[in-house]
DRENTI-589625 format. One record per residue: x, y, z of N, C-alpha, C in turn. Coordinates in pm, whole numbers, plus 50000, padded with zeros to 5 digits. Example, Ala and Ser with C-alpha at 12.3 -4.5 7.8 and 13.67 -1.06 7.14 Angstrom:
n.X 51319 n.Y 49431 n.Z 50780 ca.X 51230 ca.Y 49550 ca.Z 50780 c.X 51320 c.Y 49670 c.Z 50780
n.X 51285 n.Y 49775 n.Z 50708 ca.X 51367 ca.Y 49894 ca.Z 50714 c.X 51290 c.Y 50003 c.Z 50787
END
This chain:
n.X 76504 n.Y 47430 n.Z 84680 ca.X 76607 ca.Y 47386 ca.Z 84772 c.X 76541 c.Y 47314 c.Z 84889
n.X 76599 n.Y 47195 n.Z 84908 ca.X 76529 ca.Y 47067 ca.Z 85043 c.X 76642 c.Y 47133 c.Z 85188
n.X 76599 n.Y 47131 n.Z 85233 ca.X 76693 ca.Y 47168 ca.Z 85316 c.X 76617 c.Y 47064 c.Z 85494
n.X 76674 n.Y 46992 n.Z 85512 ca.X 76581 ca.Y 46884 ca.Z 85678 c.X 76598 c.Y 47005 c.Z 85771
n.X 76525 n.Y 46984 n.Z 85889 ca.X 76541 ca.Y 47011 ca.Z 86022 c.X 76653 c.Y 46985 c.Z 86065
n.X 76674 n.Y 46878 n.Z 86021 ca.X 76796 ca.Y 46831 ca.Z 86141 c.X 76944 c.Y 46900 c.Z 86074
n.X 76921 n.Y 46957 n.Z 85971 ca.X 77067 ca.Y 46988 ca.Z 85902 c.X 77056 c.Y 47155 c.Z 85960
n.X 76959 n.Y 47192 n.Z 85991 ca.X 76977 ca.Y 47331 ca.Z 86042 c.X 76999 c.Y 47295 c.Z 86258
n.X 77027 n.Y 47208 n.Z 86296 ca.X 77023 ca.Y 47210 ca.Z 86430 c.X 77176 c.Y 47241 c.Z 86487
n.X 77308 n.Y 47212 n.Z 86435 ca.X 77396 ca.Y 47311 ca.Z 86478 c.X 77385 c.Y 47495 c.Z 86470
n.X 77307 n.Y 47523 n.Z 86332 ca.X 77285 ca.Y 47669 ca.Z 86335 c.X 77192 c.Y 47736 c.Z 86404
n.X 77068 n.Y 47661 n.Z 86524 ca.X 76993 ca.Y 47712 ca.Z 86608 c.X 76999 c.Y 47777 c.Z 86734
n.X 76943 n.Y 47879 n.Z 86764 ca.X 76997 ca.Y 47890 ca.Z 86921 c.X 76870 c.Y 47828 c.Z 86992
n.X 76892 n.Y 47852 n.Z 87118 ca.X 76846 ca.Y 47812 ca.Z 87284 c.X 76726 c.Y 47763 c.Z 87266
n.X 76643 n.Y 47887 n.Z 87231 ca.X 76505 ca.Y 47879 ca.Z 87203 c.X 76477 c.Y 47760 c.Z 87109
n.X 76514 n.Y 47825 n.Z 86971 ca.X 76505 ca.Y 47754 ca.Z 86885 c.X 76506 c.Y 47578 c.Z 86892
n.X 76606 n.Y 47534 n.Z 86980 ca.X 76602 ca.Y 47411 ca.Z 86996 c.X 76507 c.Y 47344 c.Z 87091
n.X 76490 n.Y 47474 n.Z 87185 ca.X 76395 ca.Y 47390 ca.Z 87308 c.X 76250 c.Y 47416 c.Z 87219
n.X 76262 n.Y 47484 n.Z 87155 ca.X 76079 ca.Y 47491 ca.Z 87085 c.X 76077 c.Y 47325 c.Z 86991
n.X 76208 n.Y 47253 n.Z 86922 ca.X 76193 ca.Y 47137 ca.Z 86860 c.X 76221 c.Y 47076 c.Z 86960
n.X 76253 n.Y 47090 n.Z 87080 ca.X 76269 ca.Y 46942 ca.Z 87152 c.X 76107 c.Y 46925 c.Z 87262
n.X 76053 n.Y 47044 n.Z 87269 ca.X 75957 ca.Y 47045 ca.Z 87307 c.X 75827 c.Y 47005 c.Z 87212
n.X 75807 n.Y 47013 n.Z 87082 ca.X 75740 ca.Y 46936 ca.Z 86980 c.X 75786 c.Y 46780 c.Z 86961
n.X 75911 n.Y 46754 n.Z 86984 ca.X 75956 ca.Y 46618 ca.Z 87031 c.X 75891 c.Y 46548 c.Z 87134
n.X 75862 n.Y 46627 n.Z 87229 ca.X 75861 ca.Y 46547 ca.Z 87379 c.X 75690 c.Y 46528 c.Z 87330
n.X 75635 n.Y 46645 n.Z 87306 ca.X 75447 ca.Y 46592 ca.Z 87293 c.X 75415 c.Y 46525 c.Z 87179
n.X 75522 n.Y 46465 n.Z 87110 ca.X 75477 ca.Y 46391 ca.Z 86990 c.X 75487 c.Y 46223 c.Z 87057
n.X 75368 n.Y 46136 n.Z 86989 ca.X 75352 ca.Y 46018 ca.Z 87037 c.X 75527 c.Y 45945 c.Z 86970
n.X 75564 n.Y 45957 n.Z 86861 ca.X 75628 ca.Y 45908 ca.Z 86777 c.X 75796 c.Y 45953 c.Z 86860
n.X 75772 n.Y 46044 n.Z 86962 ca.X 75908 ca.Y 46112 ca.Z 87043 c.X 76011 c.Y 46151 c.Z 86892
n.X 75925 n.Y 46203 n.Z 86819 ca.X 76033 ca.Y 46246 ca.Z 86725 c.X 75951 c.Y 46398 c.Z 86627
n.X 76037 n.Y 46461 n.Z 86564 ca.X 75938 ca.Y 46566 ca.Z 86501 c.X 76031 c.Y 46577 c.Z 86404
n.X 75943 n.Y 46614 n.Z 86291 ca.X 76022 ca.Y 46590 ca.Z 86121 c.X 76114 c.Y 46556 c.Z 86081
n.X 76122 n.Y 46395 n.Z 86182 ca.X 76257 ca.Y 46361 ca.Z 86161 c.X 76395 c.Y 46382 c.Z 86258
n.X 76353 n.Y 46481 n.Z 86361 ca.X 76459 ca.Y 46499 ca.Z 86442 c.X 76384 c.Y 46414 c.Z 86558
n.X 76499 n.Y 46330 n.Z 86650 ca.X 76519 ca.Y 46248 ca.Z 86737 c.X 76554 c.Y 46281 c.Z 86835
n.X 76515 n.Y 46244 n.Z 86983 ca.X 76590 ca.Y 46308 ca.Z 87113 c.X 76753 c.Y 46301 c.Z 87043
n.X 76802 n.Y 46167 n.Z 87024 ca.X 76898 ca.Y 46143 ca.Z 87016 c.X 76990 c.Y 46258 c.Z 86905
n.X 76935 n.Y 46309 n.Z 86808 ca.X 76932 ca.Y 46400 ca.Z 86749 c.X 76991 c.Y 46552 c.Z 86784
n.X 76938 n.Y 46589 n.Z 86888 ca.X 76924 ca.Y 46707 ca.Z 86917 c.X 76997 c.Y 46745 c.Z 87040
n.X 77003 n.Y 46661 n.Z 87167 ca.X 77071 ca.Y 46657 ca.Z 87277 c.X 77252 c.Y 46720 c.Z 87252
n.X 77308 n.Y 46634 n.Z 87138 ca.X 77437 ca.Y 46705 ca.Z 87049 c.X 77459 c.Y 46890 c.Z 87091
n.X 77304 n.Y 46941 n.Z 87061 ca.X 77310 ca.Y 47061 ca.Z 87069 c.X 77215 c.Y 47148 c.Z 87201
n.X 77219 n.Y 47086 n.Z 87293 ca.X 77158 ca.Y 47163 ca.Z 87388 c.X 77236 c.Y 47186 c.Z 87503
n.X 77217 n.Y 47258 n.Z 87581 ca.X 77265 ca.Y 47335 ca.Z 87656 c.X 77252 c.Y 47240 c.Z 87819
n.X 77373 n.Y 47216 n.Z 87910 ca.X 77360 ca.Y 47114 ca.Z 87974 c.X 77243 c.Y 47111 c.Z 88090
n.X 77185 n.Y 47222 n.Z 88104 ca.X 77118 ca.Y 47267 ca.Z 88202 c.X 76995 c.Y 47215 c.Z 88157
n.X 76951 n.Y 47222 n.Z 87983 ca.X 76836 ca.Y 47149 ca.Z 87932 c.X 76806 c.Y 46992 c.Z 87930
n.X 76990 n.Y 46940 n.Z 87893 ca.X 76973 ca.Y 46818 ca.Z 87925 c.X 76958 c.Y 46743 c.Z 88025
n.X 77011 n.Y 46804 n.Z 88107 ca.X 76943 ca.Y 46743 ca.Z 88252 c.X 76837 c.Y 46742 c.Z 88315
n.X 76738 n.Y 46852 n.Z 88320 ca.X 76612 ca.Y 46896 ca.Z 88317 c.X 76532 c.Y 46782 c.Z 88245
n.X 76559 n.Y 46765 n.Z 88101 ca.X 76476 ca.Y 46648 ca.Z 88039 c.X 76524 c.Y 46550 c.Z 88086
n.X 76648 n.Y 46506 n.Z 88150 ca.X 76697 ca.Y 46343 ca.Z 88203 c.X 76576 c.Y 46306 c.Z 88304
n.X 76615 n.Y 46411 n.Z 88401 ca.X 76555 ca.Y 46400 ca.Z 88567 c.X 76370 c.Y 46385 c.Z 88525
n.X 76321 n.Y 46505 n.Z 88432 ca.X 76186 ca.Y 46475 ca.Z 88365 c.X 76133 c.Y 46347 c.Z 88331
n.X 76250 n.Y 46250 n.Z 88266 ca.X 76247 ca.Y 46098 ca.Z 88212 c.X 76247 c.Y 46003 c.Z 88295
n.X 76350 n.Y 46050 n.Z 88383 ca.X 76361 ca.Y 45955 ca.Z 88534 c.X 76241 c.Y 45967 c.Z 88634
n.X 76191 n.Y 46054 n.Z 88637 ca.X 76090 ca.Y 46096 ca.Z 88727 c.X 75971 c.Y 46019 c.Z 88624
n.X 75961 n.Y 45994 n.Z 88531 ca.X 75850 ca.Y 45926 ca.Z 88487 c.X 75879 c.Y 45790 c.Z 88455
n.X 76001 n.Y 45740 n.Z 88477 ca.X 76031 ca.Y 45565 ca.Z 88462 c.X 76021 c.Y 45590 c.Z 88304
n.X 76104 n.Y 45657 n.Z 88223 ca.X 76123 ca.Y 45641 ca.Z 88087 c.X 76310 c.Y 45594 c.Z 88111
n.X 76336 n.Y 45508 n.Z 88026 ca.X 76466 ca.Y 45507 ca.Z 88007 c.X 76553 c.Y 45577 c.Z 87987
n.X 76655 n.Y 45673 n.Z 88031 ca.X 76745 ca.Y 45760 ca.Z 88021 c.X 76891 c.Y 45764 c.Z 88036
n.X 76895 n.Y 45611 n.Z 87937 ca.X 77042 ca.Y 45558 ca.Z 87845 c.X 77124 c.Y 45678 c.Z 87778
n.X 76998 n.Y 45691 n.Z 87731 ca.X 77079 ca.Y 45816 ca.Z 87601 c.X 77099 c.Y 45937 c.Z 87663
n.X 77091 n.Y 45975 n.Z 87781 ca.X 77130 ca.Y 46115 ca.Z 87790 c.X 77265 c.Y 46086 c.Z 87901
n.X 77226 n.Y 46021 n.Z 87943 ca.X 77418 ca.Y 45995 ca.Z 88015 c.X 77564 c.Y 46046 c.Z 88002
n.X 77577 n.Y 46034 n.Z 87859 ca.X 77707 ca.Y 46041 ca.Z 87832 c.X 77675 c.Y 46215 c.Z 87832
n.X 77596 n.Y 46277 n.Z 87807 ca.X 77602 ca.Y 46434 ca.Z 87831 c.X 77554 c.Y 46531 c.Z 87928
n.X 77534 n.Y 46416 n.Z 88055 ca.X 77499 ca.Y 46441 ca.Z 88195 c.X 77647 c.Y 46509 c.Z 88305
n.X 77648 n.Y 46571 n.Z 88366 ca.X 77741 ca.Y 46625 ca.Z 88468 c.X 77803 c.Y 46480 c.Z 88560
n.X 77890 n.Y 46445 n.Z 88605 ca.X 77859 ca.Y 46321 ca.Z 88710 c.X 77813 c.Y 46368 c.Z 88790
n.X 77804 n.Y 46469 n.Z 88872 ca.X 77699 ca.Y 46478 ca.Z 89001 c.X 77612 c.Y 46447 c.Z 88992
n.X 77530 n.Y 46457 n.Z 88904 ca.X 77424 ca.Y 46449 ca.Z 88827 c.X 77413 c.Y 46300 c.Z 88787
n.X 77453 n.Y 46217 n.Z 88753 ca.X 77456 ca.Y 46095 ca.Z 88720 c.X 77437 c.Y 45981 c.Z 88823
n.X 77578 n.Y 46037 n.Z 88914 ca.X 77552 ca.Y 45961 ca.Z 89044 c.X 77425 c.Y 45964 c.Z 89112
n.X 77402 n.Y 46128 n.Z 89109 ca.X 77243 ca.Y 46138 ca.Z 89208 c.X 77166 c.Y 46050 c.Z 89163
n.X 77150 n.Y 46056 n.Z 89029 ca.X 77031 ca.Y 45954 ca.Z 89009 c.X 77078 c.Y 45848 c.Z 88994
n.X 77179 n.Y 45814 n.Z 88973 ca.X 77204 ca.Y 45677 ca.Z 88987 c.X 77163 c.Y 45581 c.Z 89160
n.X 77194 n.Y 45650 n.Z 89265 ca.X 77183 ca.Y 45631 ca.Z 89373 c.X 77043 c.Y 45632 c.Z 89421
n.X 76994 n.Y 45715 n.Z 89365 ca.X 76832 ca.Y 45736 ca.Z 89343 c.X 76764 c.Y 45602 c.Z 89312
n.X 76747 n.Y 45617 n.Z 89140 ca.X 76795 ca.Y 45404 ca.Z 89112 c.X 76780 c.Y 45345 c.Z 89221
n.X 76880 n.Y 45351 n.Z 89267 ca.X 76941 ca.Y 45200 ca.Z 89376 c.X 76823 c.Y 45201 c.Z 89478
n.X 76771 n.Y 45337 n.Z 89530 ca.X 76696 ca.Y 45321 ca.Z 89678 c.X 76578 c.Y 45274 c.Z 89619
n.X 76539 n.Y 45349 n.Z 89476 ca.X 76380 ca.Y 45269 ca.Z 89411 c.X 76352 c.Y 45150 c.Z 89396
n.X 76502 n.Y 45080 n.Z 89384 ca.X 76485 ca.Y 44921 ca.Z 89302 c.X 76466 c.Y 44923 c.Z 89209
n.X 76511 n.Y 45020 n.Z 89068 ca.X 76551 ca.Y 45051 ca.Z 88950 c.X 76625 c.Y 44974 c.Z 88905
n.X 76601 n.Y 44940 n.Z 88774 ca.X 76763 ca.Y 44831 ca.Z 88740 c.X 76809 c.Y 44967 c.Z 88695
n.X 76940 n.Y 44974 n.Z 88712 ca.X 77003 ca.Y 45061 ca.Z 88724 c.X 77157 c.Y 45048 c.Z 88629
n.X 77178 n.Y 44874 n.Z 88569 ca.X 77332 ca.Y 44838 ca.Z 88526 c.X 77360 c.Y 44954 c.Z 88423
n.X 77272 n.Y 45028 n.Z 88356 ca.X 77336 ca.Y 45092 ca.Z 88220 c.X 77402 c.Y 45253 c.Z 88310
n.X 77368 n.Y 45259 n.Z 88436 ca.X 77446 ca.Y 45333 ca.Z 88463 c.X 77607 c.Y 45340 c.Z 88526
n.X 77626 n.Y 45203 n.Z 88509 ca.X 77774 ca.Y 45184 ca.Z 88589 c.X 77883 c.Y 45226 c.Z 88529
n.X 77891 n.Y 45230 n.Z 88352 ca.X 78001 ca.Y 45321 ca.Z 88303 c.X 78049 c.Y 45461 c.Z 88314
n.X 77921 n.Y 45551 n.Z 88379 ca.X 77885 ca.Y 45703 ca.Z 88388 c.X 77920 c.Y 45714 c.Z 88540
n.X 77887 n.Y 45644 n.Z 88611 ca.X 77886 ca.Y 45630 ca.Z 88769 c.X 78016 c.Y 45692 c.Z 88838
n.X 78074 n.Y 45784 n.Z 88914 ca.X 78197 ca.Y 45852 ca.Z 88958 c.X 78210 c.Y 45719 c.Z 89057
n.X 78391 n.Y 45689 n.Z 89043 ca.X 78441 ca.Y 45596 ca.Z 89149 c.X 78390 c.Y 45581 c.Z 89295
n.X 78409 n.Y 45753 n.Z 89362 ca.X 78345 ca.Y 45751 ca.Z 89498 c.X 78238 c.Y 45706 c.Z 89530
n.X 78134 n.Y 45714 n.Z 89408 ca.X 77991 ca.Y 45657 ca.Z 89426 c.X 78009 c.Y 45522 c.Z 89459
n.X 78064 n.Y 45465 n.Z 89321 ca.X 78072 ca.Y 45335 ca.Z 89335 c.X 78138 c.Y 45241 c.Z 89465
n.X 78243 n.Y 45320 n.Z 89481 ca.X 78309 ca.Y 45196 ca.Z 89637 c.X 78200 c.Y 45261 c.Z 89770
n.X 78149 n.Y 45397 n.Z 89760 ca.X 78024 ca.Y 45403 ca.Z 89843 c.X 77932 c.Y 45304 c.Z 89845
n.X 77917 n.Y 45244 n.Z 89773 ca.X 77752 ca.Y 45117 ca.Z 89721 c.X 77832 c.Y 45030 c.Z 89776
n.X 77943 n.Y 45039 n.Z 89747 ca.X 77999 ca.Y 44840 ca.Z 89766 c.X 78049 c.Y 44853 c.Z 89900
n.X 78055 n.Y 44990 n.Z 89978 ca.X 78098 ca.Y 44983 ca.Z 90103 c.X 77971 c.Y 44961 c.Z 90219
n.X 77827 n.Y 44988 n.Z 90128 ca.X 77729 ca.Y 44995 ca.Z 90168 c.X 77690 c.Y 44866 c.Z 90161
n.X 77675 n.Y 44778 n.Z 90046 ca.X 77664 ca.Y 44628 ca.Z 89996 c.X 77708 c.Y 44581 c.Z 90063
n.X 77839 n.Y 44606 n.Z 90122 ca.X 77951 ca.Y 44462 ca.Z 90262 c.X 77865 c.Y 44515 c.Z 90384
n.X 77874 n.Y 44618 n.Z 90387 ca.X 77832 ca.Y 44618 ca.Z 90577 c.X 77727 c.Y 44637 c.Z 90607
n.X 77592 n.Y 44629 n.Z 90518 ca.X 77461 ca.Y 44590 ca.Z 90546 c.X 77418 c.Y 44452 c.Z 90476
n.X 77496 n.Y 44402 n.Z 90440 ca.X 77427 ca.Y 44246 ca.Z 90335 c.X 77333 c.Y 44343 c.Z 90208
n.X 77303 n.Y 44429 n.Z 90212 ca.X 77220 ca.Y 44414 ca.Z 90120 c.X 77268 c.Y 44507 c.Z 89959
n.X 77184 n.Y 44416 n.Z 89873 ca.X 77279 ca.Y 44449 ca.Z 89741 c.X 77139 c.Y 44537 c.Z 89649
n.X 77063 n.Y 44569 n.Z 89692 ca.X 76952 ca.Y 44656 ca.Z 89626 c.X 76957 c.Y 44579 c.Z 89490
n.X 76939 n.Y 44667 n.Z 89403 ca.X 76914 ca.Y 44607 ca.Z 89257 c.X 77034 c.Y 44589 c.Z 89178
n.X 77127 n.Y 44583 n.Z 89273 ca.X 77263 ca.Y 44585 ca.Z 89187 c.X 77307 c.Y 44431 c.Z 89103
n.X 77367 n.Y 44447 n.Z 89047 ca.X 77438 ca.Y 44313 ca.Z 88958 c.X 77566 c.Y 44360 c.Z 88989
n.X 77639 n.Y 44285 n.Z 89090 ca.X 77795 ca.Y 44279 ca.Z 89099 c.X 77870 c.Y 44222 c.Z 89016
n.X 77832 n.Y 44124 n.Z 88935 ca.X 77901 ca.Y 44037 ca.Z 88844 c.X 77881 c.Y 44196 c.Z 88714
n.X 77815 n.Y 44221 n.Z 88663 ca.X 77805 ca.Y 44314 ca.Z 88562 c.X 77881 c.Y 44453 c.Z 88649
n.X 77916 n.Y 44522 n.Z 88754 ca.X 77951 ca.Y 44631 ca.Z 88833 c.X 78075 c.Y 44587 c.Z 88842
n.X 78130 n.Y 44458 n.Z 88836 ca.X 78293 ca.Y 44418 ca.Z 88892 c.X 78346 c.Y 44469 c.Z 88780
n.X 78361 n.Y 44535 n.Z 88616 ca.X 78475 ca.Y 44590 ca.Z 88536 c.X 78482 c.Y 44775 c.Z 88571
n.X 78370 n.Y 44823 n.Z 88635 ca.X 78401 ca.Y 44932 ca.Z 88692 c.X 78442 c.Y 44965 c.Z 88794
n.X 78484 n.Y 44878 n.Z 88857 ca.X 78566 ca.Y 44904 ca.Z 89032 c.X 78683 c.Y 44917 c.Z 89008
n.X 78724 n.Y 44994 n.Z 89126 ca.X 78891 ca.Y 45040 ca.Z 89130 c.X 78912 c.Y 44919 c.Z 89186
n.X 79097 n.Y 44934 n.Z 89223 ca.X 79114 ca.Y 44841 ca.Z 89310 c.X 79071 c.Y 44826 c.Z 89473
n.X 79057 n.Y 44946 n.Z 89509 ca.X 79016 ca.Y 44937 ca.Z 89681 c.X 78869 c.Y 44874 c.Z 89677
n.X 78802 n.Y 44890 n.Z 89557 ca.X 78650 ca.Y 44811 ca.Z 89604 c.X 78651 c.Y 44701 c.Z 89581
n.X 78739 n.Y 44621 n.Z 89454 ca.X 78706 ca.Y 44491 ca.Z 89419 c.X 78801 c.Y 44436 c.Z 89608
n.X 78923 n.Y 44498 n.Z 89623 ca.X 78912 ca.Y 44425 ca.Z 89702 c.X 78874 c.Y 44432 c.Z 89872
n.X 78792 n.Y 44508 n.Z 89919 ca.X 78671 ca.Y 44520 ca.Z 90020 c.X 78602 c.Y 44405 c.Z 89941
n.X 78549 n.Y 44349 n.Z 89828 ca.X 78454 ca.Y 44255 ca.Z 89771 c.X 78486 c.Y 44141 c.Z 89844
n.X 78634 n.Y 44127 n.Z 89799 ca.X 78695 ca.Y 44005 ca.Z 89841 c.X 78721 c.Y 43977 c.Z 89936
n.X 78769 n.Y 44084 n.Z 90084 ca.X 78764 ca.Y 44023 ca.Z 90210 c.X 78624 c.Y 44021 c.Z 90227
n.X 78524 n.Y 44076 n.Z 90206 ca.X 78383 ca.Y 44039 ca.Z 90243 c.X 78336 c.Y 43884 c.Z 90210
n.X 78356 n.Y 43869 n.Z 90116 ca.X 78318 ca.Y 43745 ca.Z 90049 c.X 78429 c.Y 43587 c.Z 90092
n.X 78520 n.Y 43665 n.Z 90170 ca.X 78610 ca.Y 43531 ca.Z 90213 c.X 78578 c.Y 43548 c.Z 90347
n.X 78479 n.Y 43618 n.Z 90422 ca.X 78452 ca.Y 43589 ca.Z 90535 c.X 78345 c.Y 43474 c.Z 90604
END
C-alpha cells in the first residue's frame, strides 16, 4: 500500500504538522516528500501561520501565500510595516482592512508622500470616502 505524505496531512495533529513544516522550512528545495508550504498551511493552526508569515517577512522572503490565512490585524501590521521599509507591498492590497487603507491615503494627501505605494494598482480597493479624499487632493 503507497500511501504520500500529503494524503495523511488532514489526519495529523499540531505536532505532527509542525515537525513536516519544520523539515520544509530547512530543506533547500522548501518542500519535503513532496509536501509544499502551500500544501500544508490548509492545515495549521493560525497562531503557526503567522509565526511562519512574520518569520518570512522578517527575512524579505515573499509572503503571498500565506495571506489569505492571516488574521487582518495581522495583515495590516505588516502591511504598514511594508510601507515604512519601502517594500513593494501591491500583493497586499486585496487582504488590507478598509481602515488601513483610507489611513495610507489619508497619510499620502497630507504629507505628499506616497512610500512604495502604486495608487493606480490600490484605486479597485478603496471605498468611496478614500477614492474621493484622492480626488479633492488631486484637483487641488
Amino acid at each position: 500500500m503507497v500511501t504520500m505524505l500529503m494524503d495523511l496531512l488532514p489526519y495529523l495533529d499540531k505536532d505532527q504538522l509542525n515537525e513536516i513544516l519544520n523539515k520544509i522550512i530547512s530543506s533547500d528545495a522548501k518542500e519535503y516528500k513532496g509536501v509544499h508550504y502551500k500544501d500544508i498551511l490548509l492545515y495549521l493552526d493560525s497562531s503557526s501561520i503567522m509565526e511562519l508569515a512574520e518569520k518570512e517577512f522578517n527575512d524579505n522572503q515573499d509572503i503571498k501565500i500565506y495571506l489569505p490565512y492571516l488574521e487582518t490585524s495581522k495583515i495590516d501590521e505588516l502591511f504598514v510595516k511594508a510601507l515604512k521599509e519601502g517594500k513593494e507591498c501591491s500583493y497586499f492590497y486585496p487582504f488590507v482592512s478598509q481602515e488601513t487603507l483610507k489611513n495610507v491615503v489619508e497619510l499620502v494627501v497630507t504629507s505628499n508622500s506616497t512610500y512604495s505605494l502604486n495608487i493606480k494598482k490600490l484605486l479597485p480597493f478603496l471605498d468611496n470616502d478614500s477614492i474621493n479624499l484622492l480626488y479633492k487632493y488631486l484637483l487641488k
